[in-house]
C-alpha positions, -999 to +999 in steps of 0.1 A: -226-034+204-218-021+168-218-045+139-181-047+127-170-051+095-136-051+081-130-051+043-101-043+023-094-016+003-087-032-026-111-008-057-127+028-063-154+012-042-134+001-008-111+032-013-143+054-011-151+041+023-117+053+036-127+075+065-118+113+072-086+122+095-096+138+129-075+172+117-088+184+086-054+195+075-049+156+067-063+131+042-054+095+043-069+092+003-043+114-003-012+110+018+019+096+003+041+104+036+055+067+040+056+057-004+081+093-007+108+097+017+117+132+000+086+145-005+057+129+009+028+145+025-003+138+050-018+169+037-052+170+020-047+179-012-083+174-034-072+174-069-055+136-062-090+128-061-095+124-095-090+100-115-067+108-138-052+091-174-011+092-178-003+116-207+017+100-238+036+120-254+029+124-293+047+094-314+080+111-332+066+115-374+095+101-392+102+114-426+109+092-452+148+085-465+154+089-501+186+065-495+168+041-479+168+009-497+130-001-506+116-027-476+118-063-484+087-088-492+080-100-459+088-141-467+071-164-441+093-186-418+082-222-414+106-227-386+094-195-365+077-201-334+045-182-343+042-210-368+049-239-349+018-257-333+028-243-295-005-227-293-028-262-284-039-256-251-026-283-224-051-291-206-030-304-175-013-273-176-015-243-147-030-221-149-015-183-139-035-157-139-023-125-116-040-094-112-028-065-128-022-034-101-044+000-108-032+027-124-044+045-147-078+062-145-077+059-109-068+085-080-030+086-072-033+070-035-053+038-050-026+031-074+002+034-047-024+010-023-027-016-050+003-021-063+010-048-049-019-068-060-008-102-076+023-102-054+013-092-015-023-082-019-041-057-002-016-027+009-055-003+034-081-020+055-110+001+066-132-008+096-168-003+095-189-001+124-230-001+118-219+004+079-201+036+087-163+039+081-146+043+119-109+036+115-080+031+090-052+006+086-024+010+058+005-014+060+029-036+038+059-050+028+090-028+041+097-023+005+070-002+003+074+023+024+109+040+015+109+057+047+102+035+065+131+021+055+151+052+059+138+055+091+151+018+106+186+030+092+185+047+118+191+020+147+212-011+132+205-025+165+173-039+149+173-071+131+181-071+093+165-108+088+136-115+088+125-078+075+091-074+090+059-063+075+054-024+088+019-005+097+020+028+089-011+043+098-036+036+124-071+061+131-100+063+135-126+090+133-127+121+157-163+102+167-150+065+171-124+072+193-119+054+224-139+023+213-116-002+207-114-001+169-078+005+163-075-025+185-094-044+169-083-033+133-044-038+143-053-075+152-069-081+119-039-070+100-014-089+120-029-124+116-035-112+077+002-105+081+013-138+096-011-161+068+010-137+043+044-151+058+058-125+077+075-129+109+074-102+127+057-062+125+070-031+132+056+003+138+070+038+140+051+061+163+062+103+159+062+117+197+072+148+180+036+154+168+002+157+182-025+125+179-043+143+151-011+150+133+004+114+133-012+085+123+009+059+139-006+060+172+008+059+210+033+036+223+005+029+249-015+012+221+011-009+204+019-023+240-020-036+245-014-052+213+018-072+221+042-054+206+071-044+225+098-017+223+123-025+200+141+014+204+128+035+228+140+070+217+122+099+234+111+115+194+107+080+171+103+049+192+103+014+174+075-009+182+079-046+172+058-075+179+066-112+162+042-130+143 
């Protein structure tokens, strides 16, 4: 029996260890199918590798007014805040201290996987089995994943309240298939899911493709795992299972 390990993906690190898709064509490190509902992609495309810095653009040079009336001597305030004594630390007081998400100087996909760090937490979970990286997990909120969202629009027979938590993507390698990992991945996230508050999960399998070229899985799976069919259409089935 392999050794398992699950971690989240949560830094440059973790995000490293995301594994490869079966079909080349794909890249989970760089897929942004579910976060765009216009123009998202599961396509590999290398240059979202890099980390890369926002560009500012160049501050405005303002010329000076001759009209301008010359600036006042700045006159202190004894009544302003900044000089009241609000600054003494209160030692009773809470502390908050929440993360800040990444994003700059980080590849595009890790900034769209941790921005919601200090609010949800992890969005990836990769599984390791022996140390190596076997199989995938990206899920979240319902807010998201925008098509998600677009997606259940398409059946108001599903239930509005509570909104559920959604998984996304589900793989593993080429090499781990057939082992149980997805299995045992899925479970993982659902009871992270159900300590995060969430009632229920959903999952949106694409008939329409082959098993490399979704990463949703099969309904098959999602019914070993509890969930149940919430639509059954022949091209996008709904798979639900309550928390």
């Amino acid at each position: 029996m392999a050794e398992i390990t699950i971690i989240d993906v949560a830094d440059e690190r973790t995000f490293e260890l995301i594994p490869p898709c079966a079909d080349e064509r794909f890249d989970h490190r760089t897929c942004d199918y579910w976060e765009d509902a216009e123009r998202g992609s599961k396509l590999s495309r290398a240059a979202w590798l890099e980390a890369r810095a926002p560009e500012r653009p160049a501050a405005p040079v303002l010329e000076e007014n001759p009209f301008a009336p010359p600036p006042r001597e700045h006159v202190a305030n004894p009544f302003a805040a900044d000089t009241l004594e609000t600054d003494v630390a209160n030692p009773f007081a809470p502390v908050k201290a929440r993360e800040r998400p990444l994003r700059t100087g980080v590849p595009r996909k890790l900034g769209l996987l941790d921005r919601g760090r200090g609010v949800f937490g992890s969005y990836a979970k990769v599984l390791l089995a022996d140390g190596e990286p076997a199989a995938y997990c990206q899920y979240g909120p319902l807010s998201a994943y925008p098509r998600a969202g677009r997606l259940r629009e398409l059946y108001p027979q599903l239930p509005d309240a509570p909104l559920p938590a959604v998984i996304t993507c589900i793989s593993t390698t080429a090499a781990a298939r057939r082992l149980g990992h997805a299995r045992r991945l899925v479970e993982n996230v659902c009871d992270d899911l159900a300590q995060r508050g969430f009632a229920a999960v959903e999952a949106y399998p694409d008939l329409t493709r082959s098993e490399d070229e979704t990463s949703a899985g099969r309904p098959g799976l999602w019914h070993e795992l509890g969930f149940s069919t919430a639509v059954d259409d022949e091209r996008f089935p709904v798979m639900r299972r309550e928390l």
